[in-house]
C-alpha positions in Angstrom: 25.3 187.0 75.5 28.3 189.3 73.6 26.7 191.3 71.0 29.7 191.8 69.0 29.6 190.3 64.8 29.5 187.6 64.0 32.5 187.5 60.9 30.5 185.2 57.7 33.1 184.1 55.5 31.0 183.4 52.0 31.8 184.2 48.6 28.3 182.9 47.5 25.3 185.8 47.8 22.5 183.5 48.1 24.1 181.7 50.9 24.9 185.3 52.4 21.1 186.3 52.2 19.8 183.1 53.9 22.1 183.4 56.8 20.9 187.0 57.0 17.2 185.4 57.0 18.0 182.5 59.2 19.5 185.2 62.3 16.7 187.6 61.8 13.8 184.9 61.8 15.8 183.2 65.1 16.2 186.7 66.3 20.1 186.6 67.0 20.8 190.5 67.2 24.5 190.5 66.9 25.7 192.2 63.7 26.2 190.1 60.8 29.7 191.3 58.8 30.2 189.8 55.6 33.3 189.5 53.6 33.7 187.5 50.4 37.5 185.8 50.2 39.7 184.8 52.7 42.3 187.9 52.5 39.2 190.2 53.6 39.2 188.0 56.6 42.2 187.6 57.5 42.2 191.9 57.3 39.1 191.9 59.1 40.2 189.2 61.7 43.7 191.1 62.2 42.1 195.3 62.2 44.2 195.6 58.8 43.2 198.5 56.3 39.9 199.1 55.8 39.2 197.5 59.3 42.0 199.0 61.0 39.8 201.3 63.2 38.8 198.7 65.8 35.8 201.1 67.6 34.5 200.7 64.1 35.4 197.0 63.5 34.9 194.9 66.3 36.3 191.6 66.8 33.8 188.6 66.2 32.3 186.5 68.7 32.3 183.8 65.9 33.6 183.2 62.7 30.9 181.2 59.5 33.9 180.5 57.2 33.1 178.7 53.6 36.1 176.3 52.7 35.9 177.1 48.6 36.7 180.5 48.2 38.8 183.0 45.5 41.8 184.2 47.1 42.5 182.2 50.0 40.6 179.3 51.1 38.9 178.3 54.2 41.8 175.6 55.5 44.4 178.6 55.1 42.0 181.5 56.9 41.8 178.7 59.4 45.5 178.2 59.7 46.1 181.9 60.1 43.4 182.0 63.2 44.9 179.5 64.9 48.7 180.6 64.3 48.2 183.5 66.2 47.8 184.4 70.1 45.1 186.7 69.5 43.0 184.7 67.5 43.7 181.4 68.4 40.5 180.7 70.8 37.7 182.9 68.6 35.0 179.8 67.6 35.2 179.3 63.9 32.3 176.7 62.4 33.0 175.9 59.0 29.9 175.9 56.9 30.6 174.2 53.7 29.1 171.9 50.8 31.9 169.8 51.1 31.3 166.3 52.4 34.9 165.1 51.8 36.4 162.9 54.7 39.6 164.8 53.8 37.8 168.3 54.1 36.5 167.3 57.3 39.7 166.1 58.7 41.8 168.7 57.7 39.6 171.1 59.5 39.4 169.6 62.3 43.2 169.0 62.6 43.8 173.0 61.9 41.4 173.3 64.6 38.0 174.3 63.6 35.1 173.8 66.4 32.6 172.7 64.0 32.1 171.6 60.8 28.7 171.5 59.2 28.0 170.7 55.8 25.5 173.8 54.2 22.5 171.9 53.7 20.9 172.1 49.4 17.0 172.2 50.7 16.1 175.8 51.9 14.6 175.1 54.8 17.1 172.9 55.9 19.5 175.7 55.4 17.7 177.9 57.8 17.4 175.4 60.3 20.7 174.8 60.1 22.0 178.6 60.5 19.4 179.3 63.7 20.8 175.9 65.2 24.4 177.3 65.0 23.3 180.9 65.8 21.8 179.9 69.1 24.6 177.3 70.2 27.8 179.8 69.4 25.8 182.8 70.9 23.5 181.9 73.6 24.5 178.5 75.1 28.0 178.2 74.5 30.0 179.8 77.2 33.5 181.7 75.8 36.8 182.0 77.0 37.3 185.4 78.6 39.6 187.5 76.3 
């Protein structure tokens, strides 16, 4: 299992603080980096500015990206990973509130892997975040590069 971050995409800091809970309680030790719109994470994503220094900044192994954020939205971070060569194959799971058909559609046709709406009940939330922890990270098997 890669133990490089895992990129969380969330503008809201409760959400933030359960994921954090959720991986420590299921014991998933890669890195949790947070950023809060989608232009941080499109920097982050593409080792612009502050995460230029990529010994420092490591590529995720998986992108959490919210769909509702200030900035730049989840469909357009989406669009940008998938536009370009060295981006195009990192898993990004959209975790959202959104239960729209068109929400779900539209991430699936900019190519998301998953989509899973962010349970309301906290415990469902947690369950939730361990379940896509372990897939992404322990039973899925990546492309090389």
């Amino acid at each position: 299992m890669s133990n490089r971050p895992i990129l969380l995409v969330e503008d809201n800091p409760d959400d933030v603080e359960l994921t954090r809970i959720a991986f420590a309680e299921a014991k998933i030790a890669n890195p949790l980096h947070v950023v809060g719109n989608g232009a941080q994470a499109l920097d982050y994503l593409f080792g612009r500015g502050e995460w230029a220094d990529r010994e420092r900044h490591e590529p995720p192994s998986l992108v959490l990206l919210d769909l509702n954020m200030p900035r730049m939205d989840g469909r357009e971070v989406l669009q940008a990973i998938r536009g370009d060569a060295a981006t195009r194959s990192l898993p990004v799971v959209v975790m959202t509130t959104s239960t729209e058909p068109f929400d779900v559609e539209a991430c699936y046709s900019l190519g998301a892997n998953s989509y899973i709406r962010k349970p309301v009940d906290f415990g469902q939330f947690m369950w939730a975040v361990k379940q896509v922890g372990m897939y992404w990270l322990v039973l899925n098997h990546p492309r090389e590069g």
